[in-house]
C-alpha positions as CSV (number, residue, x, y, z in Angstrom):
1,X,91.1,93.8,96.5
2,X,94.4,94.8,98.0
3,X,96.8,94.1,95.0
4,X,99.6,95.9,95.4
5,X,103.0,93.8,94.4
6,X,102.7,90.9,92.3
7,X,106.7,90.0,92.6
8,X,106.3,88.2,95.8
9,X,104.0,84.8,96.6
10,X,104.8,83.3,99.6
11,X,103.0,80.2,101.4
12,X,100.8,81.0,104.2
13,X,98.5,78.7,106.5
14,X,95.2,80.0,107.9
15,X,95.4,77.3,110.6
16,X,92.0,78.7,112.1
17,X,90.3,77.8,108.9
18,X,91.7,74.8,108.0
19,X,92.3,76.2,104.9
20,X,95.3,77.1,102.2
21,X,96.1,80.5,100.7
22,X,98.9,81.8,99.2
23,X,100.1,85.2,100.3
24,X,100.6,87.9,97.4
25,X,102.3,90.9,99.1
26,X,99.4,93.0,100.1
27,X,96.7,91.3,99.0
28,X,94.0,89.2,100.7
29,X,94.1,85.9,99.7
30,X,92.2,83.7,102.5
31,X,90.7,80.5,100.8
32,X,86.9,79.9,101.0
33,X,86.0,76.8,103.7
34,X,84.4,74.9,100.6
35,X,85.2,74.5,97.1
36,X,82.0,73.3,96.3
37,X,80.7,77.0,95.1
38,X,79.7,77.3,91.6
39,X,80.7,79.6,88.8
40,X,78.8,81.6,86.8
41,X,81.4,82.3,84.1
42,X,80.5,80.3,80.5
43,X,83.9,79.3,78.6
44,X,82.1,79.8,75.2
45,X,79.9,83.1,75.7
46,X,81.7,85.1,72.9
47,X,80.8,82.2,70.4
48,X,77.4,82.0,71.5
49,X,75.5,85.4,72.8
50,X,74.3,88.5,71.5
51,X,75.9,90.6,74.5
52,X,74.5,93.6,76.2
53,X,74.5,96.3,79.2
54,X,71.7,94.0,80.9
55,X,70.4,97.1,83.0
56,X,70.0,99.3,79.5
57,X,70.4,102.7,77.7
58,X,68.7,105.8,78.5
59,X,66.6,107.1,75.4
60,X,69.7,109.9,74.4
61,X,72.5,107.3,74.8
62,X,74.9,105.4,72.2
63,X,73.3,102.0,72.2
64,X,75.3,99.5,70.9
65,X,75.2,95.3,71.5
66,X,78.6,92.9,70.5
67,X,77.5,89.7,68.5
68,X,79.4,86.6,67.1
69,X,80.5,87.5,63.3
70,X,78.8,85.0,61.2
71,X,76.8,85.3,58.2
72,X,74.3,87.6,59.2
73,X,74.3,91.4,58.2
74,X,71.2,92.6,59.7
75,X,69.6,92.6,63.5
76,X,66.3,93.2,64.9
77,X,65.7,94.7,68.2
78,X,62.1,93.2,68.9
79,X,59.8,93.5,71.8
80,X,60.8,91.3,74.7
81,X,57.2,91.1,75.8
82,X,55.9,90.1,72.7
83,X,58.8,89.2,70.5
84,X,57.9,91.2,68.0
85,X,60.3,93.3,65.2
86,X,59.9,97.0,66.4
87,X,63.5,98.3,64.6
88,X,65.9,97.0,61.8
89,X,69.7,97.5,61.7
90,X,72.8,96.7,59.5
91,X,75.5,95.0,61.7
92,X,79.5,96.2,61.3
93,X,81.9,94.7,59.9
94,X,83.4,91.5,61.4
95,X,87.1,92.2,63.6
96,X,88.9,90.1,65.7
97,X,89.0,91.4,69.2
98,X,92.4,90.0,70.5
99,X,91.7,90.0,74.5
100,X,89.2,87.3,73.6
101,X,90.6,86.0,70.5
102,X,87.2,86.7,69.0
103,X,85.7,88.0,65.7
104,X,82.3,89.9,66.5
105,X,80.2,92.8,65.0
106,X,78.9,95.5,66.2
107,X,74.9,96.3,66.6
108,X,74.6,100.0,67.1
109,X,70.6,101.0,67.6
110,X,71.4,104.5,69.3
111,X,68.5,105.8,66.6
112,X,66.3,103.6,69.0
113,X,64.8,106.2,71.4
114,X,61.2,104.8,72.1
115,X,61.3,103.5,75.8
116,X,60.3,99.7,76.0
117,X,61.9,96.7,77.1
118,X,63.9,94.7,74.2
119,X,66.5,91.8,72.9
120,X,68.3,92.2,70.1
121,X,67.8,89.2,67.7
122,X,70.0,88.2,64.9
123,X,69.6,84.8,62.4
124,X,71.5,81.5,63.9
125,X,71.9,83.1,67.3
126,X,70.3,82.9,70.5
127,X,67.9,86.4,71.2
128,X,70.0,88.4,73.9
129,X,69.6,89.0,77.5
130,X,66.2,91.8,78.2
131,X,67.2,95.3,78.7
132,X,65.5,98.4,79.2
133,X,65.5,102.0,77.1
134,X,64.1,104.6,79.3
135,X,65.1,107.8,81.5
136,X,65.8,107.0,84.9
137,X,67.3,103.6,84.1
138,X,70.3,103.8,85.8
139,X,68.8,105.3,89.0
140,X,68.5,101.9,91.5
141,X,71.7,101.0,89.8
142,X,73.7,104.1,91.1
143,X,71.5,104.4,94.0
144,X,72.2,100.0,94.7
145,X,76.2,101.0,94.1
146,X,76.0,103.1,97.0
147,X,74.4,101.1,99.4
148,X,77.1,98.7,99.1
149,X,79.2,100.9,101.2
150,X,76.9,101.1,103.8
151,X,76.9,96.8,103.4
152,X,80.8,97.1,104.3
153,X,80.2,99.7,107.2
154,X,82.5,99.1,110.0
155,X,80.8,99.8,114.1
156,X,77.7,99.5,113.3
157,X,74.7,96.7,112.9
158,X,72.9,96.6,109.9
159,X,69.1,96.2,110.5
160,X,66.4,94.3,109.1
161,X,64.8,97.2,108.1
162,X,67.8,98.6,105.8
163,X,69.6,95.5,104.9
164,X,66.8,93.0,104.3
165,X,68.4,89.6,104.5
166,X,71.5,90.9,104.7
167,X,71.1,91.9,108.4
168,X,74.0,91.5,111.0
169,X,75.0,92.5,113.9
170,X,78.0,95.2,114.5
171,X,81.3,94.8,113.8
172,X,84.5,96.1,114.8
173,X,83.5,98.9,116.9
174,X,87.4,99.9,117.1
175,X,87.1,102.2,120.0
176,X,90.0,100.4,121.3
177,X,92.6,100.4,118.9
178,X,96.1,99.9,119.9
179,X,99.6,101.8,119.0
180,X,101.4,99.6,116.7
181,X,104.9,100.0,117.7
182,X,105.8,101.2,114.0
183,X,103.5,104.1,114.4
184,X,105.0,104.7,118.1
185,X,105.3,108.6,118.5
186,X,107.1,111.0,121.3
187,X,103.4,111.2,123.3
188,X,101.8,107.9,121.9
189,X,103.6,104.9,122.4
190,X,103.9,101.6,121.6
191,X,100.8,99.9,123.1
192,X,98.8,103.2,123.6
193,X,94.8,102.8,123.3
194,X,93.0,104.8,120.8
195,X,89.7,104.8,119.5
196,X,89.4,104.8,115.7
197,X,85.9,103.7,115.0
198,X,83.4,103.7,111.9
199,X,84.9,103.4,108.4
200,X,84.4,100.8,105.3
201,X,85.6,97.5,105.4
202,X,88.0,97.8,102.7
203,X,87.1,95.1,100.6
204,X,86.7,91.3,101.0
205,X,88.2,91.9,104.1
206,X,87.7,93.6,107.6
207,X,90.7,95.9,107.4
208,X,90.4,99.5,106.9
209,X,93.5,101.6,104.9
210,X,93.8,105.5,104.1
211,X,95.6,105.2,101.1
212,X,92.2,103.5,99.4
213,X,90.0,105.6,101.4
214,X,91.7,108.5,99.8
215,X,90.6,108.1,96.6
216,X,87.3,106.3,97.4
217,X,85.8,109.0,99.2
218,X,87.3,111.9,96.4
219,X,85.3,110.1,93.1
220,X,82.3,110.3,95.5
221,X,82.6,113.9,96.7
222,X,83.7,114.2,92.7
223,X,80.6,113.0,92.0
224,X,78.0,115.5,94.5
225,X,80.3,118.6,93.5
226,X,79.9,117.7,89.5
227,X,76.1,116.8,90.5
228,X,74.8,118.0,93.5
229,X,71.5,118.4,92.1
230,X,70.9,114.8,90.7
231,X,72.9,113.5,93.6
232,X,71.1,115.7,96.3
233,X,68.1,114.1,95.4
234,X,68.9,110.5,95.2
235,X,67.2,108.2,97.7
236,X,69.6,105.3,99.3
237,X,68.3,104.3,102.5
238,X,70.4,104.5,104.8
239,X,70.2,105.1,108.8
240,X,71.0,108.6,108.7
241,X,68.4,109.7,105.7
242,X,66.3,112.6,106.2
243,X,69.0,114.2,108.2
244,X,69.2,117.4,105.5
245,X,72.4,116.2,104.6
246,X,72.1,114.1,101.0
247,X,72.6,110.5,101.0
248,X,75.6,110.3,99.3
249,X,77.3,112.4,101.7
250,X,75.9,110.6,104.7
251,X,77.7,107.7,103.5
252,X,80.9,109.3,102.5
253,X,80.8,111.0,106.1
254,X,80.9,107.1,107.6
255,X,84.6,107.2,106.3
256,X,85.7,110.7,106.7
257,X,85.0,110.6,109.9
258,X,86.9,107.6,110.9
259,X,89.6,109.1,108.6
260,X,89.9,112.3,110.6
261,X,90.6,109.8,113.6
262,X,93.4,108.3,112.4
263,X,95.6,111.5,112.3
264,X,97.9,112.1,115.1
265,X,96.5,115.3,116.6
266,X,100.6,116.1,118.1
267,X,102.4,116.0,114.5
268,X,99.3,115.8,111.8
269,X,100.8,112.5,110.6
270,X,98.3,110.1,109.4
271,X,98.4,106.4,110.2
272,X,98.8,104.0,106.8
273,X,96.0,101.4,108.0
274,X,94.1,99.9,111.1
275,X,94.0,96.1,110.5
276,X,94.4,93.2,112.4
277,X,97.7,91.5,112.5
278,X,96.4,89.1,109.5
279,X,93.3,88.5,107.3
280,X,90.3,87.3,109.4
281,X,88.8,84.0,108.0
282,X,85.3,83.4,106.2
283,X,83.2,85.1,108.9
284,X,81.1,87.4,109.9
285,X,82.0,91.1,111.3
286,X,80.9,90.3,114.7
287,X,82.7,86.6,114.9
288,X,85.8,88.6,113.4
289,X,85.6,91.1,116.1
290,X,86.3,88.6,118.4
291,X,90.2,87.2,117.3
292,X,91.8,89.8,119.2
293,X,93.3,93.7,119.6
294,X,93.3,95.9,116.7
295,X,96.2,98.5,115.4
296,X,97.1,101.6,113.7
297,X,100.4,101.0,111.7
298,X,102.9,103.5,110.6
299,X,102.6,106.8,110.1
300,X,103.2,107.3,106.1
301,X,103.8,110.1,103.5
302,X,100.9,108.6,101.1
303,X,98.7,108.2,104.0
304,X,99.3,111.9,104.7
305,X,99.3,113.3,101.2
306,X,95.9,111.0,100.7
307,X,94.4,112.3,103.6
308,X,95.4,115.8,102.7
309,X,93.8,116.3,99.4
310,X,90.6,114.0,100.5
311,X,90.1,116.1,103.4
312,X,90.1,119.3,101.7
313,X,87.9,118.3,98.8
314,X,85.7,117.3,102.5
315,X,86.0,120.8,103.5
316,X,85.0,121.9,100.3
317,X,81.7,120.4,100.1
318,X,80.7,120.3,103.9
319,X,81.0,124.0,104.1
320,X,77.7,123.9,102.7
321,X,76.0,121.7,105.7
322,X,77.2,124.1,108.4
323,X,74.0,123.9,110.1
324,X,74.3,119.8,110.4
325,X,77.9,119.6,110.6
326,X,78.9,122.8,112.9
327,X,82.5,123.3,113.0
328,X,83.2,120.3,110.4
329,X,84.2,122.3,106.9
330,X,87.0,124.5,109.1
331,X,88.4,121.3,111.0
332,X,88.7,119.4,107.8
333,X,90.5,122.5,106.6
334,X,92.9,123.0,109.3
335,X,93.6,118.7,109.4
336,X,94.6,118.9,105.6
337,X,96.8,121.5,105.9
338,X,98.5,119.5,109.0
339,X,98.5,116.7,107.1
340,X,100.3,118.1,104.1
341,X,102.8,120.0,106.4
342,X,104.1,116.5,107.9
343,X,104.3,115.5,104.6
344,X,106.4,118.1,103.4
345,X,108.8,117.4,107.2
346,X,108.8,113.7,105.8
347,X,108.6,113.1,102.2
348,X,110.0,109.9,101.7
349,X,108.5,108.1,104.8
350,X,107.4,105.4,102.7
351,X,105.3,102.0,103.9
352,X,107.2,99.3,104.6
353,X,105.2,96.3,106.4
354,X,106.2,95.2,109.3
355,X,107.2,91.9,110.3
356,X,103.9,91.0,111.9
357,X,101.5,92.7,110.2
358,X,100.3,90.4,107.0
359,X,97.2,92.6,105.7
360,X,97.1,94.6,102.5
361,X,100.1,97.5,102.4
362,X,99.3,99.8,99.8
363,X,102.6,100.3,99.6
364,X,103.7,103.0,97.0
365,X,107.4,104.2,96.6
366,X,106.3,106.8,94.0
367,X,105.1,109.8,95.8
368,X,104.9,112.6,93.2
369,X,101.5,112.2,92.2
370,X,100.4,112.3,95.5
371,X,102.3,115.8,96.1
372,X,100.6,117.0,93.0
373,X,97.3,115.9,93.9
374,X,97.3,117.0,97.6
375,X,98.6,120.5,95.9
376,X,95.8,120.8,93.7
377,X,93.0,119.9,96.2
378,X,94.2,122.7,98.8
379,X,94.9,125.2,96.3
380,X,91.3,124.9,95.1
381,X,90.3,124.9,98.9
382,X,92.8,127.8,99.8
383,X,93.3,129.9,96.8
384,X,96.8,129.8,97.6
385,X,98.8,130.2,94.4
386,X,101.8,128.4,96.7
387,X,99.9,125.1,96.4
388,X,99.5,125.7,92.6
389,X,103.1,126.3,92.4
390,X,103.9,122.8,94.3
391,X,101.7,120.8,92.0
392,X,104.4,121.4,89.1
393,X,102.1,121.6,86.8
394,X,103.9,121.6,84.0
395,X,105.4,118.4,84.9
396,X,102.0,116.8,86.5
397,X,101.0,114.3,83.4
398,X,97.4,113.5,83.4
399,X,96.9,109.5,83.6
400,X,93.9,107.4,84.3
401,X,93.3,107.4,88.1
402,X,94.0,104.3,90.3
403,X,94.7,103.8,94.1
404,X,98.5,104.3,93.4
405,X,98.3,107.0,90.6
406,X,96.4,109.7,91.6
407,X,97.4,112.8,89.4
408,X,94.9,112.6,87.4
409,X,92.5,113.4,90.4
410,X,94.4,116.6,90.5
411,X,93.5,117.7,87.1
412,X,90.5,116.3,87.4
413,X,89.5,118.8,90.0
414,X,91.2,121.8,88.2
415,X,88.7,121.2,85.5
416,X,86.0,121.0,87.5
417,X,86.6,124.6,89.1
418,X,88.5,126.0,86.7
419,X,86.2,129.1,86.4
420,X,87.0,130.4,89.8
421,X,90.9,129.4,90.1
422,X,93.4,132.2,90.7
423,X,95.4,133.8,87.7
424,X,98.2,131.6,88.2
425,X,95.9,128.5,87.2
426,X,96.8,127.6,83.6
427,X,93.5,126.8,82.4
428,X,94.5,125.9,78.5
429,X,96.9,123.4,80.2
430,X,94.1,122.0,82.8
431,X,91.5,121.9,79.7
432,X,94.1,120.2,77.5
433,X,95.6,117.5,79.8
434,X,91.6,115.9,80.3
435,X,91.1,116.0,76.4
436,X,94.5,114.9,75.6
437,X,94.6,111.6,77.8
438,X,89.9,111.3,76.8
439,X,91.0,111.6,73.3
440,X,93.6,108.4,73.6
441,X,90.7,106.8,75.1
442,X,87.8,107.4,72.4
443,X,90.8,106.6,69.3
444,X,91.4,103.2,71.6
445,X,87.9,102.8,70.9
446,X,87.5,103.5,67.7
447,X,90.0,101.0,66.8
448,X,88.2,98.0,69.1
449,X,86.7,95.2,67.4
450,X,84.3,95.6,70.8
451,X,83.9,99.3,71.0
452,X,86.0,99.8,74.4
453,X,88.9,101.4,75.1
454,X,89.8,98.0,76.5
455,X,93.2,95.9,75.4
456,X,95.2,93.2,76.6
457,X,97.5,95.0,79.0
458,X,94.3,96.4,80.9
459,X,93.0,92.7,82.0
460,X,94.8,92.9,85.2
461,X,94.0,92.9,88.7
462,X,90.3,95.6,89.0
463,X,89.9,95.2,85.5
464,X,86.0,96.7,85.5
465,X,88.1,99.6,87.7
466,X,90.1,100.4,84.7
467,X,87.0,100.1,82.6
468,X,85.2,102.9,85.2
469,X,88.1,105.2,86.0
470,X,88.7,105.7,81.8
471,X,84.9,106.6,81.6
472,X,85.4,108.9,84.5
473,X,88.2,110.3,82.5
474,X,86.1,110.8,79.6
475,X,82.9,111.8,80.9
476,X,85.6,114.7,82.3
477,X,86.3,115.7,79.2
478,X,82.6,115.5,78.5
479,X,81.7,118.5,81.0
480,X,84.2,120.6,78.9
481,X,82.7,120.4,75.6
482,X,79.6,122.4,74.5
483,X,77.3,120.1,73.3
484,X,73.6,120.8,73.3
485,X,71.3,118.9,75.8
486,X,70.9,115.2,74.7
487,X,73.6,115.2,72.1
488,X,75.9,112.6,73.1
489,X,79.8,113.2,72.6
490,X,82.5,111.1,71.3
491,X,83.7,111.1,74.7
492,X,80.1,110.1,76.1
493,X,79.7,107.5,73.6
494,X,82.7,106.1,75.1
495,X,82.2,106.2,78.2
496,X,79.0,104.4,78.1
497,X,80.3,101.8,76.1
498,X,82.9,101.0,79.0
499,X,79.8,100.9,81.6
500,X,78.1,98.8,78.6
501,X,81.0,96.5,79.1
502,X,81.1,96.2,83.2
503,X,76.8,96.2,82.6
504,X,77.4,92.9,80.6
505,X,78.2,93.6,77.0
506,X,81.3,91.7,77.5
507,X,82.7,88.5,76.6
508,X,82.3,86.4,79.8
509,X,78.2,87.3,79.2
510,X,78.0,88.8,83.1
511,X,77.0,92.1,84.5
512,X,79.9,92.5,86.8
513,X,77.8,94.0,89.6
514,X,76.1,91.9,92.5
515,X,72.5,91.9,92.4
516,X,72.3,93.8,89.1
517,X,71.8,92.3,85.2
518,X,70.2,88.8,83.8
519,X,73.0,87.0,85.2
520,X,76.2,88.6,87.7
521,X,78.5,87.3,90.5
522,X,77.3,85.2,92.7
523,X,79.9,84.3,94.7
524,X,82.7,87.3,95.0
525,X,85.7,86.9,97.5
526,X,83.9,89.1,99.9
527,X,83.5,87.6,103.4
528,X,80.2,88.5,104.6
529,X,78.7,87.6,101.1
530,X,80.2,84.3,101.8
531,X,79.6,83.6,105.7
532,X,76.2,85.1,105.8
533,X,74.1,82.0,105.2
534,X,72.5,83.6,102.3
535,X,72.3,82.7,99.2
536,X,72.3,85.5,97.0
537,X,75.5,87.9,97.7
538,X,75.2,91.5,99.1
539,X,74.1,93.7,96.3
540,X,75.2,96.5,94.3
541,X,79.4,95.4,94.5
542,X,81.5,95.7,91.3
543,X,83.5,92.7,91.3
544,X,87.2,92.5,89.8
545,X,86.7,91.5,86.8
546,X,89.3,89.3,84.1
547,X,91.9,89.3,84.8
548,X,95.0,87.6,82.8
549,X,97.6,87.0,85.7
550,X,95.3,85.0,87.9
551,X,97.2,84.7,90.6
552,X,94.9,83.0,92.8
553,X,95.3,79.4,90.6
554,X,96.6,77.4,92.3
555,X,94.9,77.7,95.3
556,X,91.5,77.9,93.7
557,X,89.8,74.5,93.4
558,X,88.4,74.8,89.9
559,X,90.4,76.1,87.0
560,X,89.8,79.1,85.2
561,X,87.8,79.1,82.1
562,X,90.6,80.5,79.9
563,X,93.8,81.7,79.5
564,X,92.6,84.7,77.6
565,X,92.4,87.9,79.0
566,X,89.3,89.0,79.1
567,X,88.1,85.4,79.5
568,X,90.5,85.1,82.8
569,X,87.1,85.5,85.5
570,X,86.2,83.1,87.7
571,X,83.1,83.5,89.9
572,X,84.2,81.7,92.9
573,X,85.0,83.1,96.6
574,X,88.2,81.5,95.9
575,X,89.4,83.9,93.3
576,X,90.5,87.2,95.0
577,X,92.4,88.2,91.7
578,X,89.3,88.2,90.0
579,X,86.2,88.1,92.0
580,X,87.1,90.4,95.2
581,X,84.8,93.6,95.6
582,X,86.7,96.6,97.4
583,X,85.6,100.1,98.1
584,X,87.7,102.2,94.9
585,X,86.2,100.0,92.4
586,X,82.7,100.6,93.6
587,X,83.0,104.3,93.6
588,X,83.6,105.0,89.8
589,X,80.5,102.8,89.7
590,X,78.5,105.7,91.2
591,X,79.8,108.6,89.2
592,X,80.0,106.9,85.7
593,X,76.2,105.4,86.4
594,X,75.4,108.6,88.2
595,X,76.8,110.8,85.5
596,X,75.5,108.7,82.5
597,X,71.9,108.0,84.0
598,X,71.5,111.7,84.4
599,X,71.1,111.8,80.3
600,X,68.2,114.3,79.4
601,X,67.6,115.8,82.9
602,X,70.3,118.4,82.6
């Protein structure tokens, strides 16, 4: 998912493929060889199903299901083995939910604690999809939405032994990466050879950007800081496991250290991207490798301020795993602190793209948040009331994160640590900017005819993201409230009524998550999932998700289901507006499953 701009479309031919794409400023857009792939997204699901989170609900959690209003009042939750009644409810009262121009009700059966495996059954209607009640129910979910970072590692081949069918050889090793003449420097010039390698593919593509790594790798480090015990323990898989390190941090290591290579060891400066000159077609790493050199463009002030505050949350963390990382918590100290003093020499060096670079830009004009956030991250690193100071707190709004608004990472992380921050921390503030913006949330949905804090304006491009990044928000404000063990909050109700929704208790009747649910994506605009022969797509990716200004439409080969927003999904490799996978969607996919599926083991 690149979308950045959605002001300019211009034509573009990718003559190697034989194909037609349309270029949307930053984003990948690279047409799939064949439009004969099917969709998996039913026009009339709202009027049809009982919807569910198709994974399930642990035993403590709000448990709710969306069905069609009609003239029913009561449901049944009955045994999905046997099909018999095990637990009456009274359905809610029958709203119009205006994304999907839909009346529905509202099952709740959080009273439900017995584990089992159920559907919920109502008179006239179809029984829903299976799910599961029971502790440890989101564990291969959160442990699958990891692993799918690993599927999109750059350098390396992914064996037969970890990857199953999804085997392939290395690609990109990028130990040859060239000086882009927009990042030319006193000492490295244009044309210089550096080596950059590791890293995540960013998304669909085989590019790799800073500005998206930045907050990437920050929700997962959120997520072992706010969890080290539940994440400490949790088994992926993955090449380095067993290493004494946890798994989640072997993988987040795969990126910071490629990160740490892309800073120019003369000024600190931090290259924007490494990318090819233009989106690779519908192959595979290793046939991608081949089309030619590799560069590092422009040195930028996100790229820096991103880097900064990552970097430091790194040095935070890894200064625990001295003994397997010698050396690594100080360097990451000392390359943050570089980072942020380039920034401060250039503060407006904003990305522009140059004229023969056509990959995703991340381009961002407004650079405050990414001050404030950098600020934050180093004063919790430092203890240096200066960095507090240049946060401006008291002009640092807290707003749901995304790759191009990252304040609300920066209170995020004074919230988390606010019981060891200096005197000049304003805790009351920190505490009241999470509940302010968490309490918006849970009143938006309150007032949902669906029970999410979900409206039309939010059906745009990494829709489930939204959906995660507000749960992240509000599980937050969670961690600040005293509520005894296995006594859900307002705010935790909500948030697991948003993973409800990305699990499949929304309109378009799909878990949003490869691999995971009744029925989910089957052919996202990802290009391994697409090239590798296989039929299934790599697991454990969040896709897109509905979104209203389908922007892909008329290059896609079969129309989208509906106009309506959260109808506007289309699972077909064509639809990179809706159906793309990148890297910051899938990590609020770790902490809110992580965080959620860690109900009763506190």
């Amino acid at each position: 998912m690149r979308y950045r701009t959605l002001a300019v479309l211009t034509g573009l031919a990718i003559a190697a493929m034989g194909a037609t794409a349309a270029y949307a400023q930053g984003g990948d857009i690279t047409a799939a060889p064949s439009a004969a792939a099917s969709m998996n997204a039913p026009t009339a699901a709202v009027a049809s199903r009982i919807q569910v989170n198709q994974i399930g609900y642990l035993p403590a959690a709000a448990k709710r299901a969306t069905v069609p209003a009609g003239t029913a009042q009561q449901f049944q939750l009955v045994d999905a083995r046997t099909g018999q009644a095990v637990w009456t409810g009274k359905l809610g009262p029958a709203a119009l939910w205006k994304p999907a121009q839909s009346k529905v009700r509202i099952a709740d059966f959080t009273a439900l604690t017995t584990p089992g495996t159920y559907r919920v059954r109502v008179a006239g209607l179809p029984d829903s999809d299976p799910f599961t009640i029971g502790v440890g129910a989101y564990d291969p979910l959160t442990a699958g939405a990891i692993r799918a970072f690993y599927f999109n590692r750059a350098g390396i081949a992914l064996t037969p032994e970890l990857a199953g069918p999804f085997a392939r050889p290395a690609g990109h090793p990028d130990t040859r990466v060239l000086i882009h003449a927009s990042a030319a420097g006193p000492k490295r010039k244009a044309g210089d050879v550096i080596s950059s390698p590791k890293g995540w593919y960013d998304a669909g593509d085989y590019n790799k950007y800073i500005v998206n790594s930045g907050i990437t790798v920050y929700t997962l480090l959120a997520a072992y800081e706010q969890m080290p015990d539940r994440l400490g323990a949790l088994k992926v898989g993955l090449p380095e496991s067993g290493n004494g390190l946890p798994d989640l941090l072997n993988e987040a290591l795969w990126n910071l250290d490629w990160m740490l290579t892309m800073q120019d060891p003369d000024d600190g400066g931090v290259y924007h991207k490494l990318t090819n000159p233009s989106f690779d077609g519908v192959v595979m790493p290793d046939v991608a490798t081949r089309s030619g050199d590799r560069v590092v463009v422009q040195k930028s002030t996100a790229a820096a301020l991103d880097f900064a505050a990552v970097i430091a949350v790194g040095s935070r963390v890894f200064k625990d795993f001295e003994k397997q990382r010698p050396g690594l918590s100080a360097r990451m100290l000392a390359a943050a602190r570089a980072a942020w003093d380039w920034a401060q020499a250039h503060p407006d060096a904003i990305y522009r793209q140059p004229p023969d670079i056509h990959t995703g830009d991340y381009g961002d004009p407004t650079l405050d948040d990414e001050f404030a956030w950098a600020a934050a991250e180093l004063y919790i690193a430092t203890g240096d009331d200066a960095f507090y100071a240049a946060m401006k707190p008291a002009r640092t709004t807290m707003t749901v994160p995304s790759w191009g608004d990252v304040r609300g990472l920066a209170w995020m992380s004074l919230a988390t640590h606010r019981e060891r921050l200096s005197p000049a921390a304003d805790r009351a503030l920190i505490e009241r900017r999470i509940r302010d913006l968490a309490d918006a949330l849970v009143a938006k949905g309150k007032a949902s005819a669906w029970g999410v804090a979900l409206d039309e304006k939010d059906f745009n491009w990494g829709s489930n993201s939204n959906a995660l990044n507000e749960a992240m928000v509000l599980l937050h404000a969670d961690r600040l409230e005293a509520v005894r063990p296995g006594q859900a909050s307002a705010y935790r109700q909500a948030a697991q009524a948003l993973l409800d929704y990305v699990m499949g208790r929304n309109p378009i009747g799909m878990s949003m998550v490869t691999g995971f649910g009744t029925r989910s994506p089957m052919h996202p605009h990802h290009r391994p999932s697409e090239a590798d022969r296989v039929e299934a797509p790599v697991p454990g990716f969040v896709v897109g998700g509905a979104n209203a200004g389908q922007q892909d439409l008329k290059g896609c080969p079969v129309p989208y289901p509906s106009p309506l927003p959260a109808l506007s999904f289309l699972d077909h490799f064509c639809s990179y507006a809706s159906n793309e996978v990148a890297i910051n969607w899938n990590a609020p996919l770790v902490y809110v499953s992580a965080a959620l599926g860690g109900e009763g083991r506190r």
